[in-house]
PDB file with one MODEL, atoms N, CA, C and O in Angstrom:
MODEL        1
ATOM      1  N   UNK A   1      78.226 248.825 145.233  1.00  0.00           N
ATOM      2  CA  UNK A   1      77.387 248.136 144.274  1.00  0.00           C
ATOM      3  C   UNK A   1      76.386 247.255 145.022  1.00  0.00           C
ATOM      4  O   UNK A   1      76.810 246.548 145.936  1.00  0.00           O
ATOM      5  N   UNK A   2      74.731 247.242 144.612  1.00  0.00           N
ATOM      6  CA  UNK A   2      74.217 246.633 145.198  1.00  0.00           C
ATOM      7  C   UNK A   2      73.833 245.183 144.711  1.00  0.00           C
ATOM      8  O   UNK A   2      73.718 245.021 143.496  1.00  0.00           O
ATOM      9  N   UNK A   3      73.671 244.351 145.370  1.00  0.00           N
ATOM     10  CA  UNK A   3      73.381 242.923 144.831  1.00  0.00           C
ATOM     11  C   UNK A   3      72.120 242.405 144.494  1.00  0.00           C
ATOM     12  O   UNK A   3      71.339 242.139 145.407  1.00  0.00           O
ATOM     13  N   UNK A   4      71.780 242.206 143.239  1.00  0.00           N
ATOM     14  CA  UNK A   4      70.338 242.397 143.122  1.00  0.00           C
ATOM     15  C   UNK A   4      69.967 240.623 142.536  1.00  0.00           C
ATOM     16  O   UNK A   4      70.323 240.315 141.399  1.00  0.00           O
ATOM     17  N   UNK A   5      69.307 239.671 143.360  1.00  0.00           N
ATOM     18  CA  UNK A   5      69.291 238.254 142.569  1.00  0.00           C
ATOM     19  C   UNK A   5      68.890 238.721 141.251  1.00  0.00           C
ATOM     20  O   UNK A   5      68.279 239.658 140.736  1.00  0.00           O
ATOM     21  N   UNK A   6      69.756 237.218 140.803  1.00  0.00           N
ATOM     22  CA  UNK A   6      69.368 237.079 139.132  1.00  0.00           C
ATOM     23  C   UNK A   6      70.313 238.079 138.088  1.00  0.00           C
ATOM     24  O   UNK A   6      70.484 238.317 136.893  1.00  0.00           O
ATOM     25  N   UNK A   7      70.718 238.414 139.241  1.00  0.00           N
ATOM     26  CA  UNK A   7      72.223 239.890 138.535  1.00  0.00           C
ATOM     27  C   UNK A   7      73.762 238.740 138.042  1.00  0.00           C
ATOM     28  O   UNK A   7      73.642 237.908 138.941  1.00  0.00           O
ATOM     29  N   UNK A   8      74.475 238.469 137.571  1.00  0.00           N
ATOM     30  CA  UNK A   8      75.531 237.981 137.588  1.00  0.00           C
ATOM     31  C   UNK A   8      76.908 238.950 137.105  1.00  0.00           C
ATOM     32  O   UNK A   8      76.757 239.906 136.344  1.00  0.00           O
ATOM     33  N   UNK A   9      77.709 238.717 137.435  1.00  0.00           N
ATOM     34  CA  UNK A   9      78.871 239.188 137.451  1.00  0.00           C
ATOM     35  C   UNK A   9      79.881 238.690 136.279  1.00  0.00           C
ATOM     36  O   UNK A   9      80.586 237.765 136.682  1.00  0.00           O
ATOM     37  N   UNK A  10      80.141 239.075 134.889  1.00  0.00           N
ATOM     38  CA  UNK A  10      80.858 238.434 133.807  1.00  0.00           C
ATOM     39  C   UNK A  10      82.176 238.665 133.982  1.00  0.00           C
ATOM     40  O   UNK A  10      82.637 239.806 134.008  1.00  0.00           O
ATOM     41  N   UNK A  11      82.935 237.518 134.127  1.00  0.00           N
ATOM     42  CA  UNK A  11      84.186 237.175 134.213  1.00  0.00           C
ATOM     43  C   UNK A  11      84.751 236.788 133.163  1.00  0.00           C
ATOM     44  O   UNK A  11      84.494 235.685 132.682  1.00  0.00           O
ATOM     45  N   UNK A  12      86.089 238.076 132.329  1.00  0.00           N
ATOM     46  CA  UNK A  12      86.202 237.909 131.367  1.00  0.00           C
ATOM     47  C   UNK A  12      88.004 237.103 131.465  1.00  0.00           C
ATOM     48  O   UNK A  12      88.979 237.794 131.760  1.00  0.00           O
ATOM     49  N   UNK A  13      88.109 235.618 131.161  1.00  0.00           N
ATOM     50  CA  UNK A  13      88.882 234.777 130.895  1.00  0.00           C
ATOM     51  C   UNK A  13      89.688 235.067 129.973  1.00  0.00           C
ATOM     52  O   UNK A  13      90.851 234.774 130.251  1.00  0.00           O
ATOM     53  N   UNK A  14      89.500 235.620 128.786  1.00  0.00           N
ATOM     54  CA  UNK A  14      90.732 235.792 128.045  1.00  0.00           C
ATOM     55  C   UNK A  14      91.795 236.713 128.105  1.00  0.00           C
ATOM     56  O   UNK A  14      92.724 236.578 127.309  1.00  0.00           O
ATOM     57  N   UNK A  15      91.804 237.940 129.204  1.00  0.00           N
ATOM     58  CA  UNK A  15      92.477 238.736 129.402  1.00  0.00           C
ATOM     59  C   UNK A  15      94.202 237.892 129.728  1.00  0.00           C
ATOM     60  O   UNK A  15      94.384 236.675 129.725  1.00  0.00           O
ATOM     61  N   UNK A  16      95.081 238.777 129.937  1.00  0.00           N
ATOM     62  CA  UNK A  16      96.347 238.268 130.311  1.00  0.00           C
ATOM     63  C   UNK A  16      96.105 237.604 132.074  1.00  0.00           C
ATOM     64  O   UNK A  16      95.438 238.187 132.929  1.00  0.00           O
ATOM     65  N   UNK A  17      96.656 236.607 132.225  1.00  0.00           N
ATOM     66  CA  UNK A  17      96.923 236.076 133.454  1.00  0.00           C
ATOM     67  C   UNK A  17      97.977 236.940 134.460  1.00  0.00           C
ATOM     68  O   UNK A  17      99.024 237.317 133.935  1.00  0.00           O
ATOM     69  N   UNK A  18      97.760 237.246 135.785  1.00  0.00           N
ATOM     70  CA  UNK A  18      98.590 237.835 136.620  1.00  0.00           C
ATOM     71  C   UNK A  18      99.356 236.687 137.627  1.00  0.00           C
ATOM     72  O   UNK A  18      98.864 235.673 138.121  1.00  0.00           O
ATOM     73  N   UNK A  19     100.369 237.078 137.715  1.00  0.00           N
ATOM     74  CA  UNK A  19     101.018 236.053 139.383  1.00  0.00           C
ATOM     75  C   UNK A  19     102.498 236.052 138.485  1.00  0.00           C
ATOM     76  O   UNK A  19     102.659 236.632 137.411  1.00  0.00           O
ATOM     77  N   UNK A  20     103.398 235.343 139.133  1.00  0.00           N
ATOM     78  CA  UNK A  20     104.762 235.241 139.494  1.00  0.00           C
ATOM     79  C   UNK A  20     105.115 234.402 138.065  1.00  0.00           C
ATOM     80  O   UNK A  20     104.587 233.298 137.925  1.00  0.00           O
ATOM     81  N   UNK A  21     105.980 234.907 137.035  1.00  0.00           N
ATOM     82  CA  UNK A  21     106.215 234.429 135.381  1.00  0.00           C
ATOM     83  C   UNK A  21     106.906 232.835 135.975  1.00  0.00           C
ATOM     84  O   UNK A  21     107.157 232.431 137.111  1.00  0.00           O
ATOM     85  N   UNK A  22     106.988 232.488 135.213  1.00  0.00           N
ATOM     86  CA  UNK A  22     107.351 231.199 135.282  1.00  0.00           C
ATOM     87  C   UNK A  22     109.096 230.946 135.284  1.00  0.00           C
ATOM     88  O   UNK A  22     109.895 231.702 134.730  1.00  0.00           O
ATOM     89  N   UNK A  23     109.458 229.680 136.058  1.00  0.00           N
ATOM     90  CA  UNK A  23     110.970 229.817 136.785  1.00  0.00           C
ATOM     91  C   UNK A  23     111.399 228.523 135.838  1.00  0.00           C
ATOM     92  O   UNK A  23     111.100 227.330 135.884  1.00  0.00           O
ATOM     93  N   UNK A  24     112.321 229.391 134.875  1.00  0.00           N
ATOM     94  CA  UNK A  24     112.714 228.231 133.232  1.00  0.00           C
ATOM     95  C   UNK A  24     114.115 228.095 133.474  1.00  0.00           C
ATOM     96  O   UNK A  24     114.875 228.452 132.574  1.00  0.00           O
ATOM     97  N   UNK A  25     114.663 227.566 134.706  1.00  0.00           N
ATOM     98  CA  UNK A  25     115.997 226.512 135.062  1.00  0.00           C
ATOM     99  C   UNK A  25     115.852 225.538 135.176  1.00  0.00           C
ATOM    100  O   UNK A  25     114.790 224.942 135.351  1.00  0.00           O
ATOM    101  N   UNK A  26     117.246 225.008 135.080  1.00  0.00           N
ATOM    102  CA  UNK A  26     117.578 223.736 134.775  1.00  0.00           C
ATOM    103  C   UNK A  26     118.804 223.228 135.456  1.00  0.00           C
ATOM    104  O   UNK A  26     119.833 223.905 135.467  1.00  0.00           O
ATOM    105  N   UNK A  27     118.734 222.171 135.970  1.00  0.00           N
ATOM    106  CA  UNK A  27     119.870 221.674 136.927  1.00  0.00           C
ATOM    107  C   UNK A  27     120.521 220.802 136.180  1.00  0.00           C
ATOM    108  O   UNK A  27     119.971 219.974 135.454  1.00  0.00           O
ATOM    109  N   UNK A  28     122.626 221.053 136.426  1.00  0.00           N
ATOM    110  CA  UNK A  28     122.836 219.989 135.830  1.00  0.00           C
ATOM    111  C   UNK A  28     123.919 219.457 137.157  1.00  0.00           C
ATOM    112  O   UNK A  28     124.865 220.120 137.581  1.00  0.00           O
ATOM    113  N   UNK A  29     123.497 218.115 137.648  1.00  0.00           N
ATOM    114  CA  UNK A  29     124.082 217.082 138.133  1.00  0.00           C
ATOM    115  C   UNK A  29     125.245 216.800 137.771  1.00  0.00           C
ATOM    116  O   UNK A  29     125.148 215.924 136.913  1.00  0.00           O
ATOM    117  N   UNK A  30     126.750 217.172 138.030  1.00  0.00           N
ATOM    118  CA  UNK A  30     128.106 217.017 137.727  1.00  0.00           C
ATOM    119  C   UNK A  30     128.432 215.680 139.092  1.00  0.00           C
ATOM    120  O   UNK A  30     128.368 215.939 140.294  1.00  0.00           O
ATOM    121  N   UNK A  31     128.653 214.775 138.717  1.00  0.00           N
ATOM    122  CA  UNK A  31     128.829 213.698 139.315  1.00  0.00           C
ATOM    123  C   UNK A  31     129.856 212.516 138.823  1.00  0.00           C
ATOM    124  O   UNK A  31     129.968 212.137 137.657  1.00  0.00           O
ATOM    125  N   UNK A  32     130.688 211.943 140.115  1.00  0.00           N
ATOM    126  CA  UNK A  32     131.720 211.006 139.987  1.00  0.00           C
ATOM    127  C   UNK A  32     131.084 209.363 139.712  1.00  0.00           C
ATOM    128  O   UNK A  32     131.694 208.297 139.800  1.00  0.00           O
ATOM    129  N   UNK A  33     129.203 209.687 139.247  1.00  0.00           N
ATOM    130  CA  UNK A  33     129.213 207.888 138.932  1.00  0.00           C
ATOM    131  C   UNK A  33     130.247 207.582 137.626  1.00  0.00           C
ATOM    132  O   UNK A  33     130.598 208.267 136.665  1.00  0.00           O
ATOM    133  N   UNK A  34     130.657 205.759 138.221  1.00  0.00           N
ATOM    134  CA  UNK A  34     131.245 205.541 137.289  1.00  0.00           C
ATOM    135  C   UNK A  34     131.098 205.903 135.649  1.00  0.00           C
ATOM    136  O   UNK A  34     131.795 206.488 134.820  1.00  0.00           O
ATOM    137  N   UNK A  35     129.434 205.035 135.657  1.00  0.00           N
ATOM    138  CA  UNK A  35     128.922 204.645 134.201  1.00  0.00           C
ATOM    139  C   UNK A  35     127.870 206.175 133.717  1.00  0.00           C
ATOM    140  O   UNK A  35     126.961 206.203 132.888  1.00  0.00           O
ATOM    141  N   UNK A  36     128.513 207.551 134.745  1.00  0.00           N
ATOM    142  CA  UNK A  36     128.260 208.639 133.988  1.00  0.00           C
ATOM    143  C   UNK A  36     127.957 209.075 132.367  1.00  0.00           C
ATOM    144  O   UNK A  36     128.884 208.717 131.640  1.00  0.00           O
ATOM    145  N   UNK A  37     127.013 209.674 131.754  1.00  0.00           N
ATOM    146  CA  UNK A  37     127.717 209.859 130.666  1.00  0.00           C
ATOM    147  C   UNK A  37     128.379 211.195 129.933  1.00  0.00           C
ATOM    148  O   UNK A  37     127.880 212.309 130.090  1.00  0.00           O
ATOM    149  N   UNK A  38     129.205 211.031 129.359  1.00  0.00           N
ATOM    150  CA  UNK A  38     129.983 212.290 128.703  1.00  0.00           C
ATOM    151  C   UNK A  38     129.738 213.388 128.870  1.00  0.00           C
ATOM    152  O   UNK A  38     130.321 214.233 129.549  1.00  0.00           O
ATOM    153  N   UNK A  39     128.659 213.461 128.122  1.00  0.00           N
ATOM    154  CA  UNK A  39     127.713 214.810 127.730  1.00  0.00           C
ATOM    155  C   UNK A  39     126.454 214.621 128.847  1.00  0.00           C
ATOM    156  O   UNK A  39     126.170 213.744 129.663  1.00  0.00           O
ATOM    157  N   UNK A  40     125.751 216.130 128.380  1.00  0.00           N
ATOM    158  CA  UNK A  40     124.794 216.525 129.339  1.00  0.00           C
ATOM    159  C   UNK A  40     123.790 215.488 129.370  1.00  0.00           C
ATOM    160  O   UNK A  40     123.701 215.258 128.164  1.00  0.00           O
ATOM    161  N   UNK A  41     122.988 214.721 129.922  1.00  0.00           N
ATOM    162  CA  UNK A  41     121.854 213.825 129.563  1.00  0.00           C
ATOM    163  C   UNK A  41     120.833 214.157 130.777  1.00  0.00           C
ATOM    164  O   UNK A  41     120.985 214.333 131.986  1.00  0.00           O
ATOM    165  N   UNK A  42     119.215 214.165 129.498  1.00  0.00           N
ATOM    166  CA  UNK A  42     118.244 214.612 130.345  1.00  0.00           C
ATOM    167  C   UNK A  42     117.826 213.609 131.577  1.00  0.00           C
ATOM    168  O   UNK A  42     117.835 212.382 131.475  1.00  0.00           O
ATOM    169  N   UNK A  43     117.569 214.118 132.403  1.00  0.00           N
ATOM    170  CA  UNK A  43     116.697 212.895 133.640  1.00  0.00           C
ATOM    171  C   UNK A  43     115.290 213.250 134.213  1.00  0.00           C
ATOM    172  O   UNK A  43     115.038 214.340 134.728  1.00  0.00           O
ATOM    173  N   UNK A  44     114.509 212.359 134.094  1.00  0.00           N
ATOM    174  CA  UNK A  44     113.348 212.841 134.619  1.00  0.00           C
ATOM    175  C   UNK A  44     112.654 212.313 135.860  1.00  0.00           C
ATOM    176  O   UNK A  44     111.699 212.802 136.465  1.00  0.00           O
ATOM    177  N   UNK A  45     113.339 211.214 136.105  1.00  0.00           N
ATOM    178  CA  UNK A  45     113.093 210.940 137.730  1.00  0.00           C
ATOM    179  C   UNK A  45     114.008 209.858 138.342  1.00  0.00           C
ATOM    180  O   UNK A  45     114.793 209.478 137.473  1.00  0.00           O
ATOM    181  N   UNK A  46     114.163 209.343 139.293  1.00  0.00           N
ATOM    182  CA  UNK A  46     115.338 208.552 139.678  1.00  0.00           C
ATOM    183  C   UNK A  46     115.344 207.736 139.341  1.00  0.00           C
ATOM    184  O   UNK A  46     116.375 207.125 139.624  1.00  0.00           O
ATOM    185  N   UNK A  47     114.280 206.920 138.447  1.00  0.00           N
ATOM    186  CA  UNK A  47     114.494 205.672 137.818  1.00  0.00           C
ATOM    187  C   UNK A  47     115.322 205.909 136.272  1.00  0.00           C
ATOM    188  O   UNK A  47     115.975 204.952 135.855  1.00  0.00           O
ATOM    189  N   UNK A  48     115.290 206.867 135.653  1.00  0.00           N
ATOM    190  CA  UNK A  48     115.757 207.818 134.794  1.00  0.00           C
ATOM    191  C   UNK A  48     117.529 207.685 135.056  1.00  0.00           C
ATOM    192  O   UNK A  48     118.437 207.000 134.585  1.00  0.00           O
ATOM    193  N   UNK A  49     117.408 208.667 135.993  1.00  0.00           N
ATOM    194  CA  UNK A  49     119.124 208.890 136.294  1.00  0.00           C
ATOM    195  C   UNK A  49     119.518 207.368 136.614  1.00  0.00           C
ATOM    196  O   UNK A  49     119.973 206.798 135.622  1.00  0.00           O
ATOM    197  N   UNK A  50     119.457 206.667 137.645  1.00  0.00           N
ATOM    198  CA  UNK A  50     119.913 205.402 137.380  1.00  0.00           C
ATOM    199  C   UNK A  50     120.092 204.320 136.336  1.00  0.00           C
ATOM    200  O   UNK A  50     120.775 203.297 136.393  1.00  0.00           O
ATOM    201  N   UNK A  51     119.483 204.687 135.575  1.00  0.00           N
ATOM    202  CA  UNK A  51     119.122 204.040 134.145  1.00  0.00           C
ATOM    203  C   UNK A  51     120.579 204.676 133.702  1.00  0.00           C
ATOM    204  O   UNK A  51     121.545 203.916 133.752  1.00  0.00           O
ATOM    205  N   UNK A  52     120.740 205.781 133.352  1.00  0.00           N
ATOM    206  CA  UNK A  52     121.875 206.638 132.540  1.00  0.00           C
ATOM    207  C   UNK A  52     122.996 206.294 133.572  1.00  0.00           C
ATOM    208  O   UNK A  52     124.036 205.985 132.989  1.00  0.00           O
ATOM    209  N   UNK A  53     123.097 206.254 135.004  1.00  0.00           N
ATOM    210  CA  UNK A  53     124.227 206.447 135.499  1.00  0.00           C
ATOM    211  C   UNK A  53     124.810 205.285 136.360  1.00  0.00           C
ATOM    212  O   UNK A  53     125.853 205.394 137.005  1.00  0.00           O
ATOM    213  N   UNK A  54     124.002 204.110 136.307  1.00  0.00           N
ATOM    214  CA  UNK A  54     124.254 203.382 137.210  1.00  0.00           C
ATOM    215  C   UNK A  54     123.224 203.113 138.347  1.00  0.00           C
ATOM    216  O   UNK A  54     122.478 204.032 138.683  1.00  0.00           O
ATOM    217  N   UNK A  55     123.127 201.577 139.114  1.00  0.00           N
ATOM    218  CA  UNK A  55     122.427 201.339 139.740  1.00  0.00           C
ATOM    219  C   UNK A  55     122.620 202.162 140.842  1.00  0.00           C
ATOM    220  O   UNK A  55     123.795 202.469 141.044  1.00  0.00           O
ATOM    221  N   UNK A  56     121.532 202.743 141.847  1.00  0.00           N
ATOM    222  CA  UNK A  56     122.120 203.464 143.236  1.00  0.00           C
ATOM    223  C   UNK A  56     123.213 204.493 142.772  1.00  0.00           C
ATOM    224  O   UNK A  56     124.388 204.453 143.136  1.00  0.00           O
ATOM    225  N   UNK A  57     122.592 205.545 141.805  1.00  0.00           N
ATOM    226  CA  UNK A  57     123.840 206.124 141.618  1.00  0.00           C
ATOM    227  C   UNK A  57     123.984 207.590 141.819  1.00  0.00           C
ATOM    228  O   UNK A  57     123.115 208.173 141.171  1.00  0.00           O
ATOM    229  N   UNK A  58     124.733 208.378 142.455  1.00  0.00           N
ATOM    230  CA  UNK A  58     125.199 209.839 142.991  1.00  0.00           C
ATOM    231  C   UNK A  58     123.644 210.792 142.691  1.00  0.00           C
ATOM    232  O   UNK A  58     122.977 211.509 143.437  1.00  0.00           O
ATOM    233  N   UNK A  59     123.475 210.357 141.131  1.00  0.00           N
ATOM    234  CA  UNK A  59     122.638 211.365 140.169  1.00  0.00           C
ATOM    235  C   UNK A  59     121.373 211.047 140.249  1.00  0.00           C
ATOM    236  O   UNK A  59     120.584 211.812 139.694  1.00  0.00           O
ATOM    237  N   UNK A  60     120.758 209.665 141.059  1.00  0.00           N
ATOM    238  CA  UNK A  60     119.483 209.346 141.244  1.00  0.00           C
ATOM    239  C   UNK A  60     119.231 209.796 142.647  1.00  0.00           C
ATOM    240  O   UNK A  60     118.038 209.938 142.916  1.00  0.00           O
ATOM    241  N   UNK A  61     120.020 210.033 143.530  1.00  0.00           N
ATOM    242  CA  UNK A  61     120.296 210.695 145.164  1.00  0.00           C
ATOM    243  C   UNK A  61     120.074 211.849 144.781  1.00  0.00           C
ATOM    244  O   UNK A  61     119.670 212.364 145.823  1.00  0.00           O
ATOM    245  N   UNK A  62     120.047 212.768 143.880  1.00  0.00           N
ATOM    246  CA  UNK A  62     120.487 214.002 143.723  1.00  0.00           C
ATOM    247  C   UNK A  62     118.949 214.195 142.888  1.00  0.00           C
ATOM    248  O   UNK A  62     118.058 214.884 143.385  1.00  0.00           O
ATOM    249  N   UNK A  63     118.810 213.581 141.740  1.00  0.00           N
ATOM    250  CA  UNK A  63     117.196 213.994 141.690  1.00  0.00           C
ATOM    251  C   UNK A  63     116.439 213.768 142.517  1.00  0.00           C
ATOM    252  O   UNK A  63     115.661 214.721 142.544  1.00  0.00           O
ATOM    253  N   UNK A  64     116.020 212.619 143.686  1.00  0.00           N
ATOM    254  CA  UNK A  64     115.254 212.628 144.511  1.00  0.00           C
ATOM    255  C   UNK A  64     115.233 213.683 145.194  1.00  0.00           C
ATOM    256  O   UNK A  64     114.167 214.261 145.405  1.00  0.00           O
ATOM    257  N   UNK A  65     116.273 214.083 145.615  1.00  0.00           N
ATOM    258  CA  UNK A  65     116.238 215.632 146.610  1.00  0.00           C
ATOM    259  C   UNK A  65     115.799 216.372 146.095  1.00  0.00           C
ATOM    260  O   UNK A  65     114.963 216.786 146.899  1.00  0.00           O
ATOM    261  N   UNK A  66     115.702 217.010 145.131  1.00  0.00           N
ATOM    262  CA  UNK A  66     115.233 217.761 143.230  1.00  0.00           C
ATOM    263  C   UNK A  66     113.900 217.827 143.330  1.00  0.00           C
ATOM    264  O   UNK A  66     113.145 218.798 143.283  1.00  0.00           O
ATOM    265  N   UNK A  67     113.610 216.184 143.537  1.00  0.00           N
ATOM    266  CA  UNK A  67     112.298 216.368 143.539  1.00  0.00           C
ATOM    267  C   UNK A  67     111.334 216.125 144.583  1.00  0.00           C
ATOM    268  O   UNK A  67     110.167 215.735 144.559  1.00  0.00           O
ATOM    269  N   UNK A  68     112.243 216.507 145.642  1.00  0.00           N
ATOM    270  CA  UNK A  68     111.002 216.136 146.764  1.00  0.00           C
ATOM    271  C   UNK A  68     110.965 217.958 147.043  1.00  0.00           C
ATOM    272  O   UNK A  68     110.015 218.336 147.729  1.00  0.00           O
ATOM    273  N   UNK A  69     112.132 219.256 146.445  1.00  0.00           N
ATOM    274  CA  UNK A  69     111.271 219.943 146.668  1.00  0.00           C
ATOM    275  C   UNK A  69     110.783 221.218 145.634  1.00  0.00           C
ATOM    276  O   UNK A  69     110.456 222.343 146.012  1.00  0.00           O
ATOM    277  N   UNK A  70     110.833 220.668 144.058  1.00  0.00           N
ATOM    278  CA  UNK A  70     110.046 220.736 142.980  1.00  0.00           C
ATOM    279  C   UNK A  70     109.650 219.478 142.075  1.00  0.00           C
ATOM    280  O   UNK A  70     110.313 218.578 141.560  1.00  0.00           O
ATOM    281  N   UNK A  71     108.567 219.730 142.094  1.00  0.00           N
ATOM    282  CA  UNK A  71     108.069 218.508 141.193  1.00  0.00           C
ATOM    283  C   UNK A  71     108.250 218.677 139.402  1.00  0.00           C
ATOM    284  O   UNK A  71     108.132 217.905 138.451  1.00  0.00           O
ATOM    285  N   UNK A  72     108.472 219.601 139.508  1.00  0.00           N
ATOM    286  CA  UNK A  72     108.568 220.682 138.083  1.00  0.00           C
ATOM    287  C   UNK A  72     110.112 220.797 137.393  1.00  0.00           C
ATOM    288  O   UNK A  72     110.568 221.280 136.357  1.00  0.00           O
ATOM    289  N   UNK A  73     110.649 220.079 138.558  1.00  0.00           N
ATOM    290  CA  UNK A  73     112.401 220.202 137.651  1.00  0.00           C
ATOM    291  C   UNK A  73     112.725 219.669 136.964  1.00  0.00           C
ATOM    292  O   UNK A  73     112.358 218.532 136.671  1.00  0.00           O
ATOM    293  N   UNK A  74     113.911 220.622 136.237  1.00  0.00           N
ATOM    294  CA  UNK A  74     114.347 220.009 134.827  1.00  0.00           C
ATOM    295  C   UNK A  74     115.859 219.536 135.100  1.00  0.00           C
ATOM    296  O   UNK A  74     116.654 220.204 135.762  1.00  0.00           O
ATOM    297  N   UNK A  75     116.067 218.662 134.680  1.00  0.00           N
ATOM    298  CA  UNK A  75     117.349 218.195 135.361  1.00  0.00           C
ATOM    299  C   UNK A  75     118.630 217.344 134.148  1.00  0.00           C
ATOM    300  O   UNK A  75     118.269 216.425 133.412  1.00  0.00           O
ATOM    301  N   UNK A  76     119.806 217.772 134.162  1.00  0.00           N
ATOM    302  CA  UNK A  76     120.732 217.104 133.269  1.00  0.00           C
ATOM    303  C   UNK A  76     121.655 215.905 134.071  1.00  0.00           C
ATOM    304  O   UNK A  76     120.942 215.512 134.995  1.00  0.00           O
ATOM    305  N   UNK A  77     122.697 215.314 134.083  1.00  0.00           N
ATOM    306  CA  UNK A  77     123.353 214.549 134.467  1.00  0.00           C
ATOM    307  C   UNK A  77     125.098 214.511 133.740  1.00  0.00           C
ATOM    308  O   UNK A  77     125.274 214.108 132.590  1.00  0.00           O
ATOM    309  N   UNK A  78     125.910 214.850 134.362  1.00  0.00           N
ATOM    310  CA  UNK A  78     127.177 214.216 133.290  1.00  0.00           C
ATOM    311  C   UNK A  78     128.663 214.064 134.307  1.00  0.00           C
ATOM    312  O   UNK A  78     129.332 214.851 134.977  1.00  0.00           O
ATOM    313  N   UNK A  79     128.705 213.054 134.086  1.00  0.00           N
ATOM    314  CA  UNK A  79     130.547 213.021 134.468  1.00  0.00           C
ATOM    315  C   UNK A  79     131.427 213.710 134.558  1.00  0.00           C
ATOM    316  O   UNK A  79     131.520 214.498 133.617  1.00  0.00           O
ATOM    317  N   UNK A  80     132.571 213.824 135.710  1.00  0.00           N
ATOM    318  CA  UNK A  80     133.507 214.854 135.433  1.00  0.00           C
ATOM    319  C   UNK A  80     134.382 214.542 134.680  1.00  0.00           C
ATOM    320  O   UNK A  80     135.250 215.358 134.370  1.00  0.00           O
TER     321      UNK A  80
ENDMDL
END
C-alpha cells in the first residue's frame, strides 16, 4: 500500500478488544489474628485489614505482599 499525504487510515474502535480475558480471583487470608473476624470480610488495603483484624496484624502483612505484586487484588480475611 502506498502512502499518499492527506490519506488517513480509519481505525474502527468499536470492534471486540483482543489480549489476555481478565483474571476474576480472589484471595482469602485464613489467619490466627486474635480480633479476626468469623466470616469472610472484604479488605482493600492494609489500613483495611488492620482495621478488621487488629493493629499490626497477620492479614495486613499478607495484603501488603498482595499488593506489592497486584495492585488489582481482591482480597477476604477470616479466622480459623
Amino acid at each position: 500500500m502506498q502512502r499518499t499525504p492527506g490519506m488517513y487510515t480509519a481505525i474502527n474502535t468499536q470492534t471486540q478488544r483482543t489480549g489476555l480475558p481478565s483474571q476474576n480471583h480472589s484471595i482469602v487470608f485464613i489467619t490466627g489474628d486474635v480480633d479476626a473476624p468469623a466470616t469472610p470480610t472484604a479488605i482493600y488495603d492494609t489500613a483495611s485489614a488492620d482495621a478488621v483484624s487488629g493493629a499490626d496484624s497477620n492479614a495486613g502483612r499478607m495484603m501488603a505482599a498482595a499488593l506489592s505484586v497486584s495492585q488489582g487484588v481482591r482480597a477476604e480475611t477470616v479466622g480459623k
